[in-house]
C-alpha positions in Angstrom: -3.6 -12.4 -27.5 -0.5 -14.1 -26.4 -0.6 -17.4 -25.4 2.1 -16.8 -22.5 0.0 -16.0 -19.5 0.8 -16.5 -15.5 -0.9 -15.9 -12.5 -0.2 -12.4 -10.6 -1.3 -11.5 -7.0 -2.5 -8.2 -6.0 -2.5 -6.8 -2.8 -5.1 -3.8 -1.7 -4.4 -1.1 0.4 -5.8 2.4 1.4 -3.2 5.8 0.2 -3.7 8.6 1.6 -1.9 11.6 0.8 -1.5 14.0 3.5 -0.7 17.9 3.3 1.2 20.5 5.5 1.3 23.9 5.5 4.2 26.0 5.5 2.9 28.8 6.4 -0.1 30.0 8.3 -2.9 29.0 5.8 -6.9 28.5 6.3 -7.3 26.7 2.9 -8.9 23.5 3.8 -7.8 20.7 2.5 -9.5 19.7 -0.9 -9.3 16.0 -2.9 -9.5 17.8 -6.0 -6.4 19.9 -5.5 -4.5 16.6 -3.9 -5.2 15.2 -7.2 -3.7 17.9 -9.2 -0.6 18.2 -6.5 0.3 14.3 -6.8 -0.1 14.4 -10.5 2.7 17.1 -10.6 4.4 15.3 -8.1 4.3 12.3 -10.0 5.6 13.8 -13.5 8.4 15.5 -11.7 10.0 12.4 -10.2 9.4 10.2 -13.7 11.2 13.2 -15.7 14.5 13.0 -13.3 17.5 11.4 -15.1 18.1 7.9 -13.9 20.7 9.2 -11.6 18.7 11.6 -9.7 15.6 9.4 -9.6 17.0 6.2 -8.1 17.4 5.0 -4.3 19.7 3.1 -3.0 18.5 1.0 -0.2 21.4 -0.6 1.0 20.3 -2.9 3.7 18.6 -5.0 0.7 21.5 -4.4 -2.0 19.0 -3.2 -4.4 18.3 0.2 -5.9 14.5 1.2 -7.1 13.0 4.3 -9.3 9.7 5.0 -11.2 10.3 4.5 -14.3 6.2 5.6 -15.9 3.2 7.1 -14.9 -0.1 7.1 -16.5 -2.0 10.2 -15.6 -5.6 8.9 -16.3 -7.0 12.3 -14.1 -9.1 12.6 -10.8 -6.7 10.7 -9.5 -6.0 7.5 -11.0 -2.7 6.8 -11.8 -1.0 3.6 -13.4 2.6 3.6 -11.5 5.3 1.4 -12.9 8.5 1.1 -10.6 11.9 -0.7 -11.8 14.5 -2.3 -9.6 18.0 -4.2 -9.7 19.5 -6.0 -7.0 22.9 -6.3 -6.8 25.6 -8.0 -5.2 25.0 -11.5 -6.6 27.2 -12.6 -9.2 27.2 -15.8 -9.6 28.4 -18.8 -12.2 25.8 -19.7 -14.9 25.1 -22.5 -16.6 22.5 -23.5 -19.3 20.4 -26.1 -17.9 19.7 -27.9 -20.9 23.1 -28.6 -22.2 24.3 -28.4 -18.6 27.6 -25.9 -20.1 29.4 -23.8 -18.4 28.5 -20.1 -19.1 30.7 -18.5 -16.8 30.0 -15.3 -14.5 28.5 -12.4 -16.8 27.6 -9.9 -13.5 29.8 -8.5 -12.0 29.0 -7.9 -8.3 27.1 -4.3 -8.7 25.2 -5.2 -11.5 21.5 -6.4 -11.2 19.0 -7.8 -12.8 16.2 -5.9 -13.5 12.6 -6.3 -12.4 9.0 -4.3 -12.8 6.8 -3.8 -10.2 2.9 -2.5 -11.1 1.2 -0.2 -8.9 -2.7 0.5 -9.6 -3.7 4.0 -7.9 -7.8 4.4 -7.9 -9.8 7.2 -6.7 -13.8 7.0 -6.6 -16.0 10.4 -6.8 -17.3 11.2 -3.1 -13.8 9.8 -1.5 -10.9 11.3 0.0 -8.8 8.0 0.2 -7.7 6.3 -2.5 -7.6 2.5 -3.5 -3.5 1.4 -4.1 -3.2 -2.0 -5.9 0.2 -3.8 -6.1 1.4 -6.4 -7.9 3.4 -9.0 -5.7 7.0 -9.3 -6.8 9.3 -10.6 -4.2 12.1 -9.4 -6.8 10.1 -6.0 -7.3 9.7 -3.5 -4.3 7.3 -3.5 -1.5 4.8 -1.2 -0.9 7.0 0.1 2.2 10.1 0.8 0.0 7.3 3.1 -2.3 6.4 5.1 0.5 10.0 5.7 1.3 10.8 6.5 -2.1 7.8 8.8 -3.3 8.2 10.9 0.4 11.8 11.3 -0.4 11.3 12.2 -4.0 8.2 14.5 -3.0 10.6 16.1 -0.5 13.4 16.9 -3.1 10.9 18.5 -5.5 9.0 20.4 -3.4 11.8 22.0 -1.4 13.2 23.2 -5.2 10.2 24.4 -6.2 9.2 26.0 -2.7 6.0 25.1 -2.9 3.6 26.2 -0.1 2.9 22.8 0.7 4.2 19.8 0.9 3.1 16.5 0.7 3.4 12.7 1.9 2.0 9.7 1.0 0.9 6.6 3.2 -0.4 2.9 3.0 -2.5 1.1 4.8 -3.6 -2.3 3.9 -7.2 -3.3 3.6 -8.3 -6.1 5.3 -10.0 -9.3 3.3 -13.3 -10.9 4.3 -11.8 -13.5 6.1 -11.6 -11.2 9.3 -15.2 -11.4 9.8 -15.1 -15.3 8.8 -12.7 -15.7 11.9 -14.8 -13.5 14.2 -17.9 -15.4 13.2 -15.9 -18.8 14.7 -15.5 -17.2 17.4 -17.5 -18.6 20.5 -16.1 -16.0 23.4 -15.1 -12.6 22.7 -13.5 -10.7 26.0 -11.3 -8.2 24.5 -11.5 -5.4 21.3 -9.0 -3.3 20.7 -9.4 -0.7 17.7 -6.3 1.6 16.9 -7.9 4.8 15.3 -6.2 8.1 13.8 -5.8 10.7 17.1 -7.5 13.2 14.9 -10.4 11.2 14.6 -10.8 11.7 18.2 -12.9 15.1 18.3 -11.3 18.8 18.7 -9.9 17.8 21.8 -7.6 15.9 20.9 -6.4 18.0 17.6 -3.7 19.7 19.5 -2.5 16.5 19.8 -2.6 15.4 16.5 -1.1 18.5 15.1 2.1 18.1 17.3 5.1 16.3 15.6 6.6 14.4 18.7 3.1 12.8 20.0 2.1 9.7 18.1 -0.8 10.4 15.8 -2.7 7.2 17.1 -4.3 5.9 19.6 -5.1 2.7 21.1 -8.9 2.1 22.4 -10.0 -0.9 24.6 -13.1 -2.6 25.5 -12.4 -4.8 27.6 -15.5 -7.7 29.3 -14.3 -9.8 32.4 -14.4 -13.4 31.9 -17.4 -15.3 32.5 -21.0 -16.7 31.3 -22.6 -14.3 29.3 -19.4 -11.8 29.2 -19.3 -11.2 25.8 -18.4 -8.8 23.6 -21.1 -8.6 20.7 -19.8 -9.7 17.6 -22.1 -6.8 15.4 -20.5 -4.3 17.4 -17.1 -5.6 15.9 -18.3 -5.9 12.6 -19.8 -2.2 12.6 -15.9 -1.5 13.5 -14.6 -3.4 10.6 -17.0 -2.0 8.3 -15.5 1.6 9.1 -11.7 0.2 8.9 -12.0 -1.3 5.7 -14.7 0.7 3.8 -12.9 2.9 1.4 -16.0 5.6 1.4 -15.2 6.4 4.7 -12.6 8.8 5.6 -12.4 7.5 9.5 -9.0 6.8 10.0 -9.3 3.8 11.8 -5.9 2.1 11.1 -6.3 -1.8 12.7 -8.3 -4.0 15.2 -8.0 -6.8 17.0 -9.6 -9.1 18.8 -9.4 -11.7 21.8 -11.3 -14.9 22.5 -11.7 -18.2 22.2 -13.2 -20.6 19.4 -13.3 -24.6 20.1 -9.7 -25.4 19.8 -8.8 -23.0 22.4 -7.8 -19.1 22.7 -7.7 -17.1 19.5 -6.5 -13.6 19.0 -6.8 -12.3 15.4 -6.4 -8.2 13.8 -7.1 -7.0 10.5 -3.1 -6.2 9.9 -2.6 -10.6 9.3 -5.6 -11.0 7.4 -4.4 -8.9 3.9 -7.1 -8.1 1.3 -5.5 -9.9 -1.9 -6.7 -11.7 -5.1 -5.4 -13.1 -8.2 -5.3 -12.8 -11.8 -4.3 -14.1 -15.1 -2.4 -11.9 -17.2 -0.2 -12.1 -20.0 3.5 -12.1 -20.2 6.3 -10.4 -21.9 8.6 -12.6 -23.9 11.5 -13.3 -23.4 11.6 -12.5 -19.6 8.1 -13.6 -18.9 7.3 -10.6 -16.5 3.9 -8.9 -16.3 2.6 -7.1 -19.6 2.3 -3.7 -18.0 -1.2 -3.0 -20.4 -3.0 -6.0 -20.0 -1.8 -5.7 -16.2 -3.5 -2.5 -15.2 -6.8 -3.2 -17.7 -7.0 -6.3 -15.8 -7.0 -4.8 -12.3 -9.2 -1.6 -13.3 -11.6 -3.9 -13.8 -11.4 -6.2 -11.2 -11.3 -3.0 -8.4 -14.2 -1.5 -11.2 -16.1 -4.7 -10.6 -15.7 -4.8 -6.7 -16.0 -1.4 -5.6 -13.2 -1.3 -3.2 
């Protein structure tokens, strides 16, 4: 084992991986054959040439592709993304000797950097468990969406497949939501945000049109006052649902208003980010994350915590 280790964080967040019909189809909609769809998905983008594989995002003058996937079935995937920003040549000099290196970029070259993503899937669920290394160099898990949902797009529509496919984040909330709550002396206000489909059959017509947002926003509201409270279980029964991976209730954030001792307190579970971190080993000489001992230490951290 090398002796060059550093500390990574991971963030957690819920994928799911939703699927449209092209035509009119009864097929409901099975985990198992999501599995099999991303994989393909997956091993179609990795085999594009550089060229056809990168993005471009612009407004951050850097350019991101996946560069490996690890197929390890039922739907666990190791995902390792690359990225180079450019537009920052600059002089260099060797700090030791303090000499004069000169400028070795030019302006659209880039540096490049990894970024680890740690896709999990446990039997029984239909969401799966996304773990991502924090890189402020790397990507973000918004610029993955972005690029797998454009890649998805380009291979399914040359393949005219029957279905297509897009992926989404969510992240999962960490304990301290309920640690929060439970300093919490007055509660007046919940407000839970929850997947329109979630909502019962009256509302699927909504859900299944394009130009109507596919959530809604639900209130309970107490007026202020002795003994107006909101009870603190009935929030925690909520959070359990939101951030519970065996469920497959949408329900995508809630808040909540109050007051503790110092005053009025509103907190949600979108500030309060399920992370952790790790030791891992390092590749010489750039001292980024080694990629194996990366994903065999988060397998079996997420093993270990069930999330």
């Amino acid at each position: 084992m090398s002796d060059n280790k550093k500390t990574a964080t991971i963030y957690f967040h819920h994928m799911d991986i939703a699927r449209s019909k092209k035509n009119a189809d009864n097929t409901p909609y099975n985990i198992g054959d999501i599995c099999d769809a991303i994989s393909s998905l997956f091993n179609a983008v990795v085999g594009k040439d550089l060229q056809a594989k990168k993005h471009d995002i612009k407004k951050s003058k850097k350019v991101i592709w996946l560069e490996d996937v690890q197929d390890l079935k039922s739907g666990n995937f190791n995902l390792v993304f690359k990225s180079a920003r450019y537009d920052q040549s600059r002089d260099v000099i060797k700090t030791t000797t303090m000499e004069d290196l000169g400028r070795p970029k030019a302006p659209e070259d880039g540096d490049v950097e990894k970024t680890h993503l740690c896709i999990r899937l446990y039997k029984g669920r239909e969401r799966f468990t996304a773990v991502l290394e924090s890189n402020s160099d790397g990507v973000s898990i918004t610029n993955i969406r972005d690029y797998l949902n454009g890649q998805f797009n380009s291979v399914q529509e040359n393949l005219d497949e029957q279905y297509s496919h897009t992926v989404s984040f969510e992240m999962m909330p960490g304990k301290e939501f309920l640690e929060e709550l439970e300093n919490m002396k007055k509660v007046n206000l919940l407000r839970v945000t929850v997947d329109i489909a979630d909502l019962g059959r009256d509302f699927q017509s909504f859900a299944e049109r394009d130009e109507v947002r596919s959530t809604v926003e639900i209130y309970l509201r107490k007026k202020k006052g002795k003994g107006k409270n909101i009870p603190k279980d009935l929030i925690g029964n909520y959070y359990q649902q939101h951030a519970d991976t065996t469920s497959n209730k949408r329900i995508k954030k809630i808040a909540v208003e109050g007051a503790n001792n110092s005053g009025s307190l509103k907190i949600d579970t979108d500030s309060i980010h399920m992370k952790h971190s790790i030791e891992v080993e390092t590749s010489q000489p750039t001292n980024e994350v080694n990629t194996t001992d990366f994903f065999d230490k988060v397998s079996a951290f997420v093993k270990e915590m069930g999330v």
